[in-house]
N, C-alpha and C positions, 0 to 999 in steps of 0.2 A: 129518273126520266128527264130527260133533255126539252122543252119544249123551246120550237123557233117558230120566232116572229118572223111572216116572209116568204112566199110559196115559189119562187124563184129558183133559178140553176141553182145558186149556189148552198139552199135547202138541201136541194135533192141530191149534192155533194157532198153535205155534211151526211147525208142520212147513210152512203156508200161507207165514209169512214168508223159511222158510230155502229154500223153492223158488224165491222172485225173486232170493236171491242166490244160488242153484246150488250149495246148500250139502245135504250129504247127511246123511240123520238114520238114527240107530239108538234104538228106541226098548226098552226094559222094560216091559214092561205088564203086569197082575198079571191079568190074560185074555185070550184071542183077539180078543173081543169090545169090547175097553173104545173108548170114543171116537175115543181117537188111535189102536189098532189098528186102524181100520177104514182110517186113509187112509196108514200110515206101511208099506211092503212089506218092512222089516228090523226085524222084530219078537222079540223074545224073551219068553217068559210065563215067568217065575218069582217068587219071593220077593224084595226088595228088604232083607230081613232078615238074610238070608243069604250072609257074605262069599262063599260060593265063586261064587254065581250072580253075584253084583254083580263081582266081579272078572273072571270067564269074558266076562262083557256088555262092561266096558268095554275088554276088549284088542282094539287096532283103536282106539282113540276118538282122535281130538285131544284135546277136552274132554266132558267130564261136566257136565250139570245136571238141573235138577226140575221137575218138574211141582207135587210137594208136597215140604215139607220133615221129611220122617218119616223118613228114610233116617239112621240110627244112624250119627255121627260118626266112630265107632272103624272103620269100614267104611270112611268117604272119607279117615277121614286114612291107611289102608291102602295105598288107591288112589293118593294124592299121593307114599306112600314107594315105590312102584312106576313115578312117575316120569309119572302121567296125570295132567293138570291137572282139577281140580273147584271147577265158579264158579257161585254164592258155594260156596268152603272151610268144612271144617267148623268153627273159629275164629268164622269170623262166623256160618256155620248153628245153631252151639247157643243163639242169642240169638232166632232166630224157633221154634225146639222148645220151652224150657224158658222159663217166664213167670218164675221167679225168677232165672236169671240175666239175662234179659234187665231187669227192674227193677234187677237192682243195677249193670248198668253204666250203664244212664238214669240212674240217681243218682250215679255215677264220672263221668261226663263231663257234669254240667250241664243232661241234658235234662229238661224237667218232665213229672213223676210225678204220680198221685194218690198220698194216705199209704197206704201201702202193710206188711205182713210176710209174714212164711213162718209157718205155724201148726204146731206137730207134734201139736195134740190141740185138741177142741171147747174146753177152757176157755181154751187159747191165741186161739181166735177169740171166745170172749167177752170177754176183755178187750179185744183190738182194739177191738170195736165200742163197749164201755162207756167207753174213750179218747177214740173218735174218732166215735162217735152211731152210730145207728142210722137206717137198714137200713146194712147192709155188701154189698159183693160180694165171695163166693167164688170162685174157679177155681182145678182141676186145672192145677199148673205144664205141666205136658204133655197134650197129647193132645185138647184142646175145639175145638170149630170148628160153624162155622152157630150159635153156643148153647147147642151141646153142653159137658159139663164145666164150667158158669158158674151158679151159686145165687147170687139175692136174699136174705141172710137179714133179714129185718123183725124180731128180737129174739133175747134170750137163749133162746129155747124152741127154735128149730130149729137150732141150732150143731152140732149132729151128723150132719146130711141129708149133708153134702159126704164129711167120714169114713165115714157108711154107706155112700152109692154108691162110695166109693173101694175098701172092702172086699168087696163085693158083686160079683157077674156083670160082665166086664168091657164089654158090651155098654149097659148105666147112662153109659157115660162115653165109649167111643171107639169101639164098634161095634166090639170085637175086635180093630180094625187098626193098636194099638200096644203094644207092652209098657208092662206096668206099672213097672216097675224104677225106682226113684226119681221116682217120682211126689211132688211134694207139695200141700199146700194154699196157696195164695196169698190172703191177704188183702188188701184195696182198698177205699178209702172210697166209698161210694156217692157218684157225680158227679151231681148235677142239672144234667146239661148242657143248651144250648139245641138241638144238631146235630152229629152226627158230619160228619168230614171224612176225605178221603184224598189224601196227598201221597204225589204217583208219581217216584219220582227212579233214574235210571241210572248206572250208573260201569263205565267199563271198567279192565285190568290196570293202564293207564299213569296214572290218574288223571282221565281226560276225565269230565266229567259231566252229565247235562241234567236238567230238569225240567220236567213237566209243568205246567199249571195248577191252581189246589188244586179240587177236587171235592166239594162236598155229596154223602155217602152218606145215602139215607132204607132203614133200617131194619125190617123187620116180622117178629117172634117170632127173632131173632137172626139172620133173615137178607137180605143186601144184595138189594132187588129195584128202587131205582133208583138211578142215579146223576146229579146236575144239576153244567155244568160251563160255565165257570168257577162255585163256589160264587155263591149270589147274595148281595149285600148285603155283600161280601168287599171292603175297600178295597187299594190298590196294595200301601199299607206293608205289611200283613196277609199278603197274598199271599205277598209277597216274604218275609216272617218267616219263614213257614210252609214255606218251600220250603228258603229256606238252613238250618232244623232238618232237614228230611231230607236234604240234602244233606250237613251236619255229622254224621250218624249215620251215612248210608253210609259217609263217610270215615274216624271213628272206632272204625268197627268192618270194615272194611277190605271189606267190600260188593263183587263182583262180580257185573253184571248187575242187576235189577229190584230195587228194596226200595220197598215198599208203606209208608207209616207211616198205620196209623190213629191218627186223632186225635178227642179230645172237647171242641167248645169249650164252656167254661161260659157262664154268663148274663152276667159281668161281661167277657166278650167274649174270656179266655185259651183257654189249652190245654194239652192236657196229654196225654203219649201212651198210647193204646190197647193197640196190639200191633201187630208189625211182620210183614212176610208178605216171604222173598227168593226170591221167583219173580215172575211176571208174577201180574195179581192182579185181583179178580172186577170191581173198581172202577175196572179201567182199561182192561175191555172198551171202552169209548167210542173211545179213539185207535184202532181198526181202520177206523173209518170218519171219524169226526169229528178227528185231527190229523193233521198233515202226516205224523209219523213215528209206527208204533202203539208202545206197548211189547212187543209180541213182535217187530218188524221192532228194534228197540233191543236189546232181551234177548240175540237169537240174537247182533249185532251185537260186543255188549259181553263175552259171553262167546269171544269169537273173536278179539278185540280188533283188530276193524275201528272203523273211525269213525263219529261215533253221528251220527244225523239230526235235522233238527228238530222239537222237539217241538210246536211250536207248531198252535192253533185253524184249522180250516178255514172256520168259520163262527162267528161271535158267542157263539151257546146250540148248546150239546150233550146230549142227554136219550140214557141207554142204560135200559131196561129188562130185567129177567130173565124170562125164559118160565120158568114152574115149571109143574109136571106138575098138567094137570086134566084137565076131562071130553073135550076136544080128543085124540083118537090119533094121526089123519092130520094130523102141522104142517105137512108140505111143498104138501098138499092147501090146508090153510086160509090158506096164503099166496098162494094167489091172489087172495083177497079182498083180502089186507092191500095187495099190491102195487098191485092196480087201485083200487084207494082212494088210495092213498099214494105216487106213482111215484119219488121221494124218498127212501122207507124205506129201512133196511139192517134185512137179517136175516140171524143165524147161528143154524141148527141143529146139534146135538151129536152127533147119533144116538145118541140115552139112549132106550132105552123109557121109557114115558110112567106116573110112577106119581104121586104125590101130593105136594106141594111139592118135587118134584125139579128140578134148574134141568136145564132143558133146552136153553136157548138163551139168546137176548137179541137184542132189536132195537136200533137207534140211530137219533136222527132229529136233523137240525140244520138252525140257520134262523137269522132277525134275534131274532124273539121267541122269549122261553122256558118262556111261559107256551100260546101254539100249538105249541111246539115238545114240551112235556112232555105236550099231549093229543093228538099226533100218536102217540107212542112209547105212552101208556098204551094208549092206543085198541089197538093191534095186539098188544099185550103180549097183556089179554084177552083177544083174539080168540082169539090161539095157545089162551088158556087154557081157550076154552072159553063163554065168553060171547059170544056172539051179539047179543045186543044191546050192545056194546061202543062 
């Protein structure tokens, strides 16, 4: 039995792939209601904060994993001393929580960083910037996500916005849903990059590992609403670079199951990493429909340590879009249209009520071209969202 921390889409993902391999799920769900409790029948609502619910949930488990990586270390390495395996462990988990340790072991093992500190007060982050130019980016070592937790500062006058929201309502920065408790400021040179990427790479217990193709993520107000796949304009050497770096991270940080590496390539064509995500991850919805093997069919795989499948392209171009919540209520209604338009199309609905840039789904569409294939995907995205004339 699989038990996931986590009652989210990518739950109720995982739960799609571990029913072809007759794999049984227990799920955590922080509501009745959430996503994955809608399709998982061995549900538990409780706190994930709280050792005694976390430990009561996984007795019975083979293994433990996430939907998100919020779940307090001191709790899995709990779990591991009570003899229930948890993939990825908390060892590698505290490198996708905490942005400052995850920078200084990118800098222990060779991976490329933007310059980068830990600030403990605004004139700590002014000098940063006065060092290393202006604008700077700020973020919360813990706790940011979608944009959240992440200031542009453009000069010495706003160096305090990051420490006021840090002191302030904890809702400014994580919507409640993490303790503060060693929180810090992280400072990062402002990258003028050309295009975010994401490299999707697996590892199971014994060392097996695969990789995706690398993926153009396009961006808007901090969050992923497409993904174009294989990157375009990406040469073989490139590829392959980009891949054996995620590869090399999972290993050296001993990675069980999905690790996500965001990357930012600059204008002179490097890279440099983002931030690391060890679960299944928003940029690799695409392999559900578009590779041979998705990364939730991997995930569950790796965490079980069965044998991983191929990851490879089912067609040339791969376009996933995100459904975010607009004027659109009825999506399962509006997908009529998209299917009799598109006979092609893939859609996943989440079952999220529908409120206002909330990801609700995503479509995937794939083809020879990429450039019919990305107005194929956008066209339907819209539609979900509510444009009509899409």
């Amino acid at each position: 039995m699989v038990g996931i921390i986590g009652g989210g889409q990518l739950a109720r993902m995982m739960q799609q792939a571990a029913i072809s391999l007759g794999i049984t799920v227990r799920l955590l769900a922080e509501g009745p209601k959430t996503s994955a409790a809608q399709v998982i029948h061995d549900v538990t609502v409780g706190d994930y904060n709280d050792p005694a619910v976390v430990r009561e949930f996984a007795r019975g488990c083979d293994v433990i994993t996430f939907d998100h990586e919020h779940v307090p270390t001191a709790i899995l390495a709990e779990l591991e001393a009570d003899g229930i395996a948890v993939r990825p462990g908390p060892e590698a988990l505290i490198h996708a929580q905490d942005k400052a340790v995850m920078r200084a072991r990118m800098e222990q093992i060779g991976a490329p960083n933007p310059r980068w500190r830990v600030c403990a007060t605004p004139e700590d982050l002014q000098a940063f910037g006065d060092e290393n130019g202006w604008p700077v980016i700020a973020k919360t070592s813990r706790g940011g996500y979608d944009g959240k937790g992440v200031w542009k500062i453009d000069s010495p006058d706003h160096v305090g916005e990051p420490f006021e929201a840090l002191a302030g309502p904890a809702s400014t920065v994580d919507g409640g849903a993490i303790s503060r408790e060693g929180v810090q400021i992280v400072a990062e040179e402002f990258v003028d990059f050309a295009r975010e990427l994401s490299a999707l790479v697996v590892r199971s217990p014994q060392g097996q590992a695969a990789a995706w193709p690398i993926s153009e993520s396009i961006q808007r107000d901090g969050i992923c609403v497409e993904t174009l796949t294989p990157a375009p304009g990406m040469s073989e050497q490139q590829e392959a670079e980009w891949q054996q770096l995620a590869l090399r991270i999972a290993g050296e940080l001993g990675v069980v199951g999905m690790l996500a590496v965001e990357l930012m390539q600059r204008r002179d064509g490097s890279v440099v990493v983002n931030e690391l995500a060890m679960r299944p991850h928003n940029t690799g919805h695409w392999t559900i429909d578009g590779a041979l093997t998705s990364q939730f069919d991997n995930h569950v795989r790796a965490v079980l340590d069965l044998p991983l499948g191929n990851p490879g392209l089912r067609a040339p171009a791969v376009v996933m879009a995100n459904v975010l919540g607009g004027a659109e209520e009825d999506l399962t209604g509006a997908l009529v249209h998209c299917y009799a338009r598109d006979r092609e199309l893939r859609a996943h609905l989440y079952g999220k009520s529908v409120r206002p840039g909330r990801k609700v789904g995503h479509v995937t569409a794939f083809g020879d071209d990429l450039e019919l294939v990305r107005r194929r995907a956008a066209h339907a995205a819209n539609y979900l969202m509510g444009d009509a004339n899409a």
